[in-house]
C-alpha positions as CSV (number, residue, x, y, z in Angstrom):
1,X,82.3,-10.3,-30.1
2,X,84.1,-10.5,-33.5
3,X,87.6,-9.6,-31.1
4,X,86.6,-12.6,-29.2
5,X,85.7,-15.0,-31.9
6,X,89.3,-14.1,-33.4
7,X,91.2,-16.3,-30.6
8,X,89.9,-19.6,-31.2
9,X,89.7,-19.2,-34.9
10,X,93.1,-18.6,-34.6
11,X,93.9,-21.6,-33.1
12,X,91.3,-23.8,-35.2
13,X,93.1,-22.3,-38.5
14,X,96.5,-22.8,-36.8
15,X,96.5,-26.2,-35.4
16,X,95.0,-27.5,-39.1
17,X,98.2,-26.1,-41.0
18,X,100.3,-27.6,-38.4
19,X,98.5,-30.9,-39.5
20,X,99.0,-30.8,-42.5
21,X,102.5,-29.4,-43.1
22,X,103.4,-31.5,-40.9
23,X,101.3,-35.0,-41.3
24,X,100.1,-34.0,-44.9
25,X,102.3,-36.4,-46.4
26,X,101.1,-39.8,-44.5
27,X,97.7,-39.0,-45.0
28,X,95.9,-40.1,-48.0
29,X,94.0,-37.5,-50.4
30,X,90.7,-37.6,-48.7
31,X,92.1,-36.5,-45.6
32,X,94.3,-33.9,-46.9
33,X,90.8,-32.7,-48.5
34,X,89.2,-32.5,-45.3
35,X,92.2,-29.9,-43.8
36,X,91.8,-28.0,-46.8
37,X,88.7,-27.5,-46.3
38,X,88.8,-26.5,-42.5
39,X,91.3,-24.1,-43.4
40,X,88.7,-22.5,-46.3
41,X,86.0,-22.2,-43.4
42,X,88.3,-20.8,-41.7
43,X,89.0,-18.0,-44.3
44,X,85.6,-17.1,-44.9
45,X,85.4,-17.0,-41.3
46,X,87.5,-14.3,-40.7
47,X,86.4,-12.9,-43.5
48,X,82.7,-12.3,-41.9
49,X,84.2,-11.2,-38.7
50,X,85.8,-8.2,-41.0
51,X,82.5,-7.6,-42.3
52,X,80.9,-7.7,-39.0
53,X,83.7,-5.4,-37.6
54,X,83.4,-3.0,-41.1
55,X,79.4,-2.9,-40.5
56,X,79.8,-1.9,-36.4
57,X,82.3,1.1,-37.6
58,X,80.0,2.3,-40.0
59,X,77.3,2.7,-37.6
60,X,79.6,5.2,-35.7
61,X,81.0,7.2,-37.9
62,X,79.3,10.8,-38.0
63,X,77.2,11.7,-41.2
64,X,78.5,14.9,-42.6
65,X,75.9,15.8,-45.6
66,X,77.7,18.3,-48.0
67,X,77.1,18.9,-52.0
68,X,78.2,15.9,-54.0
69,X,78.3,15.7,-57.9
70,X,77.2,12.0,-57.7
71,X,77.7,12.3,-61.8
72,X,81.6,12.8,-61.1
73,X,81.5,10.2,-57.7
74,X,80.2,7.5,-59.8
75,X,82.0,7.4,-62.8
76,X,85.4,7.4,-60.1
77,X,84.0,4.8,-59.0
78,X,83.3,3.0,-61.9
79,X,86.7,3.2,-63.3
80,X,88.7,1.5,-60.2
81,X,85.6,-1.1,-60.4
82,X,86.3,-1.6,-64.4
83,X,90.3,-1.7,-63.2
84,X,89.8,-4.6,-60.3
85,X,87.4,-6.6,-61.1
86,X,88.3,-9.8,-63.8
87,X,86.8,-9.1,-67.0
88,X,85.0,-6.1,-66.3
89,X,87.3,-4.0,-68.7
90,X,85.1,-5.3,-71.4
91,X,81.6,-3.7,-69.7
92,X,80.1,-0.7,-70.5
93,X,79.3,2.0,-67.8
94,X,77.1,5.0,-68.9
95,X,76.5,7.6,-66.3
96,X,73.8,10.4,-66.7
97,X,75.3,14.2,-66.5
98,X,73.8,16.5,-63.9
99,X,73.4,14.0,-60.7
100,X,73.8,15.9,-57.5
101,X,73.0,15.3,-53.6
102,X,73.3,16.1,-49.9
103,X,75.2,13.7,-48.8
104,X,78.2,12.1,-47.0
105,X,80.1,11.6,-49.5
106,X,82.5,9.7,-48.4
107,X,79.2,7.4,-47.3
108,X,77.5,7.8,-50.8
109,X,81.0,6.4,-52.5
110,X,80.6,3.5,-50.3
111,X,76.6,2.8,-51.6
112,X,78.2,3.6,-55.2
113,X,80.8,0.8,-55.0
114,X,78.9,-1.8,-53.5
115,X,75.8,-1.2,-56.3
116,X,78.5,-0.2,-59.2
117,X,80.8,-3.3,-58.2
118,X,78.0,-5.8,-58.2
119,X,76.6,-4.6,-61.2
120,X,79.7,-4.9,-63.2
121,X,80.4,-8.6,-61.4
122,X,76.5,-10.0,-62.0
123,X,76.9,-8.9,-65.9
124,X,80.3,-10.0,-66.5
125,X,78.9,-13.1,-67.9
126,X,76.9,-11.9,-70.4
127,X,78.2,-10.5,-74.1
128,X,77.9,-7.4,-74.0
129,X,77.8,-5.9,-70.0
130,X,76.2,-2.4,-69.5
131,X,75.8,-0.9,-66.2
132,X,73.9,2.7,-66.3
133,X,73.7,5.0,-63.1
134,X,71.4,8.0,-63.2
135,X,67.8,9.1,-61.5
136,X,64.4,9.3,-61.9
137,X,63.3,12.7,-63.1
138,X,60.7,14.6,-60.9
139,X,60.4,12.4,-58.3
140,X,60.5,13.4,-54.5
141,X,62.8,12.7,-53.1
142,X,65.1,12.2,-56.0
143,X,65.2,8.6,-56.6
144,X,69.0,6.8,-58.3
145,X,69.3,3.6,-59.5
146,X,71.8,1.6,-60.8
147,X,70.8,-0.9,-63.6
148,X,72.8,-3.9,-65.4
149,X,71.9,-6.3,-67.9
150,X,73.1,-9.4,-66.0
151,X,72.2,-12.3,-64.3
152,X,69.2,-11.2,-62.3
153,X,67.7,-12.2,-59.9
154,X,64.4,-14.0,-58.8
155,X,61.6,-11.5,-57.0
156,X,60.4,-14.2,-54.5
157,X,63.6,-14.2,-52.6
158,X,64.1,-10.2,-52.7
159,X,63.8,-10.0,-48.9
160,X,66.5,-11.7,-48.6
161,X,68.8,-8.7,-50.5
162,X,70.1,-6.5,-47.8
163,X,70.4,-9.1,-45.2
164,X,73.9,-10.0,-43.3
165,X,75.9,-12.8,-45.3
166,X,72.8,-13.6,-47.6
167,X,73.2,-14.6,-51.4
168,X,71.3,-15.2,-53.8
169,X,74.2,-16.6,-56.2
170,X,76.3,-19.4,-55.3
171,X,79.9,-17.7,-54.3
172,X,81.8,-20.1,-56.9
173,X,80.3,-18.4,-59.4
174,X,80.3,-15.0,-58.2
175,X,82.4,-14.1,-55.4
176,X,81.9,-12.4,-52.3
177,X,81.0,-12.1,-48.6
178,X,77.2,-11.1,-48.2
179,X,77.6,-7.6,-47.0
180,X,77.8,-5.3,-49.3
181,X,74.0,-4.5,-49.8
182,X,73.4,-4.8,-46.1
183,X,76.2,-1.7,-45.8
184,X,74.2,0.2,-48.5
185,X,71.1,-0.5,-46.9
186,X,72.3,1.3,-43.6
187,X,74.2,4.4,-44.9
188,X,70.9,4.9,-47.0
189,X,68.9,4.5,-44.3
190,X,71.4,6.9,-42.2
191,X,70.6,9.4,-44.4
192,X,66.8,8.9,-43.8
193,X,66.1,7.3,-47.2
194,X,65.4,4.0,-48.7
195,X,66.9,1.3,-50.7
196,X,65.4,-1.2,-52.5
197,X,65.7,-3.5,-56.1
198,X,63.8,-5.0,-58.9
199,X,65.1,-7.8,-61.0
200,X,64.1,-10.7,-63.2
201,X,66.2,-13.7,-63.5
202,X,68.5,-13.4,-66.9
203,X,67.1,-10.0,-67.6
204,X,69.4,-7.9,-65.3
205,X,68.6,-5.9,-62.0
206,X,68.0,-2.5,-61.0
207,X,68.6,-1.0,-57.9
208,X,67.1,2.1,-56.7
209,X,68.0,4.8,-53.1
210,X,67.1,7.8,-52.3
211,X,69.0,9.8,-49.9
212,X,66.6,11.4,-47.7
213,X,62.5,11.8,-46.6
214,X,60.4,13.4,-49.4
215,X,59.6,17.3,-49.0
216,X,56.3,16.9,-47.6
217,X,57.4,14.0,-44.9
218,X,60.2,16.1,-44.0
219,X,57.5,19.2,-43.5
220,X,55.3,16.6,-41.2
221,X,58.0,16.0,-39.4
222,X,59.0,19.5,-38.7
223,X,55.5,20.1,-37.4
């Protein structure tokens, strides 16, 4: 479907820059608004039809669960997050020592920078950002999180979270597509585990996985 939906995109996105190459000039500002517009839509467009064609390939890849130092993944992570994202440099990232996990790890860095890069983006605004990754001690299975000090988020619309192309931000003031948690949601649920977030508007967010069944669910199931 997205192959399909790229064709007359194409020629929707095509067409308007003719127009206004071409025709730009006799036509007043208004109407030189109205192509630049089209041609926006048309970005984000193709944009979702990545996303949708990203989320399709992820379903099919193979889950190959090996020994991952999720201490060492992370903080990778958060350094190329710190290095592309616009006035992250100034955030704080702590990571706990000691954070292992069966896992795909090639998977697990894809939950890491979709939690690790919207944590640095939803804090940027404040003074001092801190994002902290580490887990719950004693709990079965291990539970991680990753917590910020940003923006937040209002409770009543957390269904809403992991959903395709949903936001709970406007995109002008922070970017993006409305994917990334919906990704995170599946490779966590790949792994038979769960995902989920707790947040209060201006007093950060904190979102917490697991990566498999707990011991006794896992024994049941056995049975």
């Amino acid at each position: 479907m997205s192959h399909d939906l790229r064709a007359p995109l194409r020629v929707v996105e095509g067409f308007t820059r003719i127009l206004k190459e071409d025709y730009g000039p006799q036509l007043d500002a208004q109407a030189n608004q109205h192509l630049d517009r089209v041609l926006s839509a048309a970005e984000r467009m193709d944009a979702m039809l990545n996303a949708l064609l990203a989320q399709a390939q992820l379903a099919s890849e193979p889950l190959q669960r090996q020994a991952v130092d999720v201490s060492a993944l992370a903080r990778e992570v958060g350094r190329e997050q710190l290095g592309v994202l616009n006035g992250a440099a100034r955030a704080e990232l702590v990571v706990a020592d000691g954070l292992v996990a069966q896992a795909d790890p090639t998977l697990l860095r894809r939950v890491l920078e979709n939690l690790i890069g919207n944590a640095l983006k939803y804090s940027d605004k404040v003074d001092c950002p801190l994002v902290s990754v580490g887990a719950i001690p004693e709990t079965d299975p291990e539970v991680y999180f990753v917590r910020d000090n940003g923006v937040g988020f209002d409770m009543v619309h957390a269904d809403k979270l992991f959903g395709m192309f949903q936001r709970l931000h406007s995109a002008r003031d922070f970017p993006g597509n409305g994917v990334g948690l919906a990704a995170a949601q599946g490779i966590v649920r790949r792994h038979g585990g769960r995902i989920w977030a707790e947040s209060a508007v201006g007093q950060g967010a904190c979102f917490y996985f697991t990566l498999d069944a707990s011991r006794h669910h896992q024994r049941r199931t056995e049975r």
